[in-house]
C-alpha positions as CSV (number, residue, x, y, z in Angstrom):
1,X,25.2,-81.4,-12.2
2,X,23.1,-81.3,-9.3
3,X,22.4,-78.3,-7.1
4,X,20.9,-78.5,-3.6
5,X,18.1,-75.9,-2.5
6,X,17.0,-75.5,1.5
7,X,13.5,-74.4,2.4
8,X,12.7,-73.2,6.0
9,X,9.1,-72.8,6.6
10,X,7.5,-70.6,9.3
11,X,4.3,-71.4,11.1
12,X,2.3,-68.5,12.8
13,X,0.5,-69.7,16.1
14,X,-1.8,-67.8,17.8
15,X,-3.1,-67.5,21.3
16,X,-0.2,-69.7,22.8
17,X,3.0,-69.3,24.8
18,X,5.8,-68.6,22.9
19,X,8.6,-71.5,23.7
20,X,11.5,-68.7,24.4
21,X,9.0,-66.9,26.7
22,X,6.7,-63.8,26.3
23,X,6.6,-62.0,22.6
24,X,5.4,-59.0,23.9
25,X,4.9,-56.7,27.5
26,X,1.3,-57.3,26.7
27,X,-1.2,-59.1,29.4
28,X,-1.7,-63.3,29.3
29,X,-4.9,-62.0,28.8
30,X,-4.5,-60.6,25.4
31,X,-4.4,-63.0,22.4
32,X,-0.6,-63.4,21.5
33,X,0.7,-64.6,18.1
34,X,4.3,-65.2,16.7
35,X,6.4,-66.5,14.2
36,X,8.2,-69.9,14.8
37,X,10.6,-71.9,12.7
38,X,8.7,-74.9,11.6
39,X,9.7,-77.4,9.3
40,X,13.0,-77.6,6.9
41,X,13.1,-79.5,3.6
42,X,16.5,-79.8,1.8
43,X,16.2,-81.1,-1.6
44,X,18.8,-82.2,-4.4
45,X,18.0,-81.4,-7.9
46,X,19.4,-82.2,-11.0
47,X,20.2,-79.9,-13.6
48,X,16.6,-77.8,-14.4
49,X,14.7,-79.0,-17.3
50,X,13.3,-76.2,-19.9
51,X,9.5,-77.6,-20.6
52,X,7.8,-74.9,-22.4
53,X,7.4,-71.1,-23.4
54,X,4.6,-69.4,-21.4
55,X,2.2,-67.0,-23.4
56,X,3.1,-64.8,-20.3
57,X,6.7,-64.4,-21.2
58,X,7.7,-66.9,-18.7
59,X,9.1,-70.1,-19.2
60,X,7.4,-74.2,-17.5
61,X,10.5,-75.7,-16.1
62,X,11.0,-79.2,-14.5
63,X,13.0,-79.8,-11.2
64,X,13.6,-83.6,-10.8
65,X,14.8,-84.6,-7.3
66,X,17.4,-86.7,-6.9
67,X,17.1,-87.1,-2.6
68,X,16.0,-85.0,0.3
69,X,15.1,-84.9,4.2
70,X,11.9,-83.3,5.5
71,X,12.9,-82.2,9.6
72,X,10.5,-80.4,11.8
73,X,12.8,-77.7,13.7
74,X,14.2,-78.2,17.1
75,X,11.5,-76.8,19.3
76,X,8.2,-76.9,17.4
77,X,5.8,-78.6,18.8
78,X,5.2,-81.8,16.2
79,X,9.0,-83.6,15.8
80,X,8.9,-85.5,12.5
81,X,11.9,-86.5,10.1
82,X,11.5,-88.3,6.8
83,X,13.2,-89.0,3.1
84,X,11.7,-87.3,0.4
85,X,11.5,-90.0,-2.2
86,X,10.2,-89.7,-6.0
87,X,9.4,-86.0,-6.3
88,X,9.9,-83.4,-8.6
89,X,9.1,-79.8,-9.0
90,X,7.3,-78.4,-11.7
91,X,8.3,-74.5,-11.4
92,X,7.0,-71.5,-13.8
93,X,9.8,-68.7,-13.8
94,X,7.9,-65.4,-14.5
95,X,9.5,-63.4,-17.0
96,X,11.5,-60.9,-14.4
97,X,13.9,-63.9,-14.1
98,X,13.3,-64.1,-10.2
99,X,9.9,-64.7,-9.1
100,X,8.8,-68.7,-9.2
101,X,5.4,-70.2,-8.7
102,X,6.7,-73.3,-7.4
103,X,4.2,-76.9,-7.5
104,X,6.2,-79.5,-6.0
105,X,5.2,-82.9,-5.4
106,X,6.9,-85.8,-3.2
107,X,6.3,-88.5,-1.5
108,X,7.7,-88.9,2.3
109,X,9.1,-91.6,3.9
110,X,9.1,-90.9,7.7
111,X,12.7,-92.0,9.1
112,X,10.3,-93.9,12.3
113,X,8.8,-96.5,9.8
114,X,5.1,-95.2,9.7
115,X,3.0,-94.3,6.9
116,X,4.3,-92.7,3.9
117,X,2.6,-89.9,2.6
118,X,2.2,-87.5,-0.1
119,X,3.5,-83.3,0.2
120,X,2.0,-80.7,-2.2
121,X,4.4,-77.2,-2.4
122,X,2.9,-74.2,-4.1
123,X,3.6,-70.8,-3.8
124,X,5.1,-67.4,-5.0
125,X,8.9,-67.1,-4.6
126,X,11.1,-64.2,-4.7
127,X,14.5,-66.1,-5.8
128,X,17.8,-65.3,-4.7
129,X,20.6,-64.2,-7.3
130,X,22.1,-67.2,-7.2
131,X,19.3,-69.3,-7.3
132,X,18.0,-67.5,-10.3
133,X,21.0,-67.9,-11.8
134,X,20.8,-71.9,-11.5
135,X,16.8,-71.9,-12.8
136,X,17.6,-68.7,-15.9
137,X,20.8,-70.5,-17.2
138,X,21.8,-74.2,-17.4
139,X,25.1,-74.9,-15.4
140,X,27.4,-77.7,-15.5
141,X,28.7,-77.7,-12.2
142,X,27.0,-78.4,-9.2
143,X,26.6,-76.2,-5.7
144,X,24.7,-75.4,-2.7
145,X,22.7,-71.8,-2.8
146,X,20.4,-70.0,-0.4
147,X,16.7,-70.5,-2.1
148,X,15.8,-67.0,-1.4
149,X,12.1,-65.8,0.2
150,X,8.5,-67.1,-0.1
151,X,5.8,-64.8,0.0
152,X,3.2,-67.3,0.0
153,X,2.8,-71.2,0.2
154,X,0.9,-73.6,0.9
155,X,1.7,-77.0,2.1
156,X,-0.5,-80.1,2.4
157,X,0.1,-83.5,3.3
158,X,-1.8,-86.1,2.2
């Protein structure tokens, strides 16, 4: 009854080298920015709770996690690993069945012993079939799904 969802985030750096060497034939002299693989949360969720109708036509829903792992990717510059530990997301499904406004909230337990600390998600997501599938219609069978993409979020820790 539990379905796991993977999010990769991106983090755009500007005026800095690029870690698999130059991004473009442009001079060092001229302000570079890329695209870098950042940070990757994989999260369990049980079954997705219906909350509410919107006024909108779309629908509150609750996602309670059950366990997950926050991992910085190999190669950004700040390596961090942790257990995601009493969170939950509280999603609103717009009423085209695919686009989520995510607002998920967990606390993280770095793997190294240090601090804990709170993580805010929020954002506009386009989801994938699948995924929309899990969020639209109660299952009763668990499985792993590609999340789909995110237009926009913004993460905080705390």
């Amino acid at each position: 009854m539990c379905t796991t969802l993977s999010l990769l985030w991106l983090c755009t750096v500007a005026n800095g080298a690029h870690p698999g060497g130059p991004v473009s034939s442009l001079p060092p002299s001229v302000p570079s920015v890329y695209t870098t693989p950042a940070l990757y949360l994989n999260l369990t969720v049980k079954a997705i709770d219906f909350l509410r109708n919107l006024s909108t036509g779309g629908v509150q829903l609750l996602g309670s996690v059950v366990e997950g792992h926050l991992t910085s990717e190999p190669g950004f510059e700040i390596q961090f690993s942790g257990a995601v530990k009493a969170a939950a997301d509280y999603l609103t499904l717009d009423p085209d069945g695919v686009t989520a406004r995510g607002a998920f909230v967990g606390e993280i337990v770095p793997d190294d012993g240090d601090v804990p600390f709170l993580l805010r998600i929020g954002g506009i997501n386009q989801l994938s079939p699948q995924a929309a599938a899990i969020f639209t219609f109660p299952t009763a069978e668990g499985r792993a799904v590609p999340y789909g993409y995110s237009y926009s979020s913004r993460l905080s820790f705390r």
